[in-house]
N, C-alpha and C positions, 0 to 999 in steps of 0.2 A: 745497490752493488754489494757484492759478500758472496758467501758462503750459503746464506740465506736463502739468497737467491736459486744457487746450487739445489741445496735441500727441498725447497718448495717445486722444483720442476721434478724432483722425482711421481710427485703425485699427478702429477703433469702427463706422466705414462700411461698412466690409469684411464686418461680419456682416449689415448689412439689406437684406435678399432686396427686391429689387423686383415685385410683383405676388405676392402670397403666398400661401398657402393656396392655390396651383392648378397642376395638372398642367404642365410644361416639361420640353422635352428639353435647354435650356440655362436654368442659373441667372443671374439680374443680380444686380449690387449698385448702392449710393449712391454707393461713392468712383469705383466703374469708369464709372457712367452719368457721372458729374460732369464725367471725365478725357475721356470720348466726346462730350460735350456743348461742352466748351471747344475740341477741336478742331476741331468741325463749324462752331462760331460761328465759330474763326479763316475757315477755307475761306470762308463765308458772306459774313462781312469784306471777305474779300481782293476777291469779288468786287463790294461794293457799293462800293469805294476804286476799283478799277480801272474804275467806270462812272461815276467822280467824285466819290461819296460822301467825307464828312470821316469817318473812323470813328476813336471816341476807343474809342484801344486797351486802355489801361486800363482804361477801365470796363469794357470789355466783357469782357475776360479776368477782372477781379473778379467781376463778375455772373456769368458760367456756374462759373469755380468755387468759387465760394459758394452758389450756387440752393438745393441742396437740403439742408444742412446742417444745417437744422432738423428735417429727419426722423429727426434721432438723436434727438430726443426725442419727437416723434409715432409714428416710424415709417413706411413706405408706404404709402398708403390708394388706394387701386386709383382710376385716373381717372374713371371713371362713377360711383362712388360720392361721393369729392371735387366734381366739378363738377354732381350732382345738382340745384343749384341755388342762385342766387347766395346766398341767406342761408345755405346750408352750409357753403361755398365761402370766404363773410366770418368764418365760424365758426370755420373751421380755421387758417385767415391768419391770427384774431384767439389762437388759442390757442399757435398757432408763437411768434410776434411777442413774447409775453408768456414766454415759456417762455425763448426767446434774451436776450432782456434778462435775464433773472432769472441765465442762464451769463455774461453778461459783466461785473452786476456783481460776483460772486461770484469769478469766473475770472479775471478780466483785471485789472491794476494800474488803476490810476487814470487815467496817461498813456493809454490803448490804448483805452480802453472807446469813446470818440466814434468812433473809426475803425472799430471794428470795429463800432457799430450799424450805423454807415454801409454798412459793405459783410454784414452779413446780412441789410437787409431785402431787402427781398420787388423783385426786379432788373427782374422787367416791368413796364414802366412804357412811356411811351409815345415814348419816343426809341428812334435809331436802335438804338443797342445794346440798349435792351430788348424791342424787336422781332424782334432779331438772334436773342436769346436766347430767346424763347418758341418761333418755329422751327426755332431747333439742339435744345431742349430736344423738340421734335415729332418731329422727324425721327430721331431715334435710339429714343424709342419705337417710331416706325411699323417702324423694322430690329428693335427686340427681335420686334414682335407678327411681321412677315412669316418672322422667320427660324421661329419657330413655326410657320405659317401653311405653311411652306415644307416643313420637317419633318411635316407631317401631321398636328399637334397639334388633335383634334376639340373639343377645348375651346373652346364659341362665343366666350367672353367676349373672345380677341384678337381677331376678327373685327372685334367694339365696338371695342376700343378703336384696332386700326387706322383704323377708319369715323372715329372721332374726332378721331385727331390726324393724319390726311391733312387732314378736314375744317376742322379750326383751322391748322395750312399756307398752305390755300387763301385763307384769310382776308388772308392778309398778303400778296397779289398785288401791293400796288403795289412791292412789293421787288422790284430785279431779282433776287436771290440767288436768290426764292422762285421766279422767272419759269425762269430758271437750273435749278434742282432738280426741276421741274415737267419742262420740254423738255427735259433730256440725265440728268438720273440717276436720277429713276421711269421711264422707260422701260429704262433697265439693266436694274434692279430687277426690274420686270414679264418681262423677258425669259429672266431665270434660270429653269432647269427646277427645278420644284418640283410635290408631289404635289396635281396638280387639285383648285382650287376653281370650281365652278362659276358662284360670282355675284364670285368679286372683281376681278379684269378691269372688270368690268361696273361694278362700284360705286364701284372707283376712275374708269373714266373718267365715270361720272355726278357725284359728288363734284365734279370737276373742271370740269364742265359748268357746277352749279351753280354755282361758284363765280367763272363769267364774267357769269351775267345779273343 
């Protein structure tokens, strides 16, 4: 019981495969998505500060990386399956939620426990940082599914889930960050030589489309 405890399940991250049980020519985990997500939010940051945005940097460096830290006890549950539908969706958040409290107050001394609920729940929320963060949290999936996608991985299921988390991206348009990543860095993206898909070109810039009217 400790802190110890705490400490030793970080490495704990290191073994949970993200998207499982399916063909990849490169593997993810939780602790590397976490560390690729906190950066993407800094970048993200910088940009909504430098268009006059207040960004509380704290929180938003707690929020990405803590996001997904409850998956040490759920594990990865592939996105299409998770957001099948909001009462799944409430289902899953309800059993994470429950599961993290039950490690902190078992794990954590007395003094810690309030801070650390604080910064495990659940980070999206509707402020700037937690908008930050469900974006930086999109955009590094849509790089795991594309680099598949890139590599020639006939597995439909990235196809989904890049359709999806381009699609929830889009959503967040009134961010510049989001306007930003849309205009100069999917078009990088799209531009990389990767083995021909025929509709994603296509689906990305529909996706996009929709996402103006």
């Amino acid at each position: 019981m400790g802190i110890h405890h705490y400490f030793k399940s970080l490495s704990d991250l290191e073994t949970l495969v993200r998207c499982p049980g399916r063909f990849k020519y490169h593997e993810h985990n939780v602790a590397s998505h976490s560390f690729k997500v906190t950066k993407i939010a800094q970048f993200l940051g910088t940009v909504e500060e430098q268009d006059g945005q207040e960004v509380d940097w704290k929180s938003l460096y707690e929020k990405a990386l803590n996001h997904d830290y409850a998956e040490l006890f759920t594990g990865d549950i592939k996105t299409p399956v998770k957001y099948a539908s909001v009462e799944l969706r409430e289902l899953f958040s309800q059993v994470e939620d429950e599961m993290v409290k039950k490690f902190i107050s078992t794990e954590f001394p007395p003094q810690f426990q309030d801070v650390y609920r604080g910064r495990f729940k659940e980070g999206k929320d509707a402020s700037l940082e937690g908008r930050i963060l469900s974006v930086a949290d999109k955009i590094d999936l849509l790089y795991e599914t594309f680099g598949e996608i890139q590599k020639g991985n006939p597995e439909p299921l990235f196809i989904e889930i890049y359709q999806d988390a381009l699609a929830t991206i889009v959503k967040f348009k009134e961010l510049t960050c989001v306007q930003y990543f849309l205009e100069y860095i999917l078009p990088d993206m799209l531009s990389e030589k990767f083995i021909p898909h025929s509709e994603l070109k296509e689906r990305t810039e529909r996706l996009i489309k929709d996402g103006d009217e």
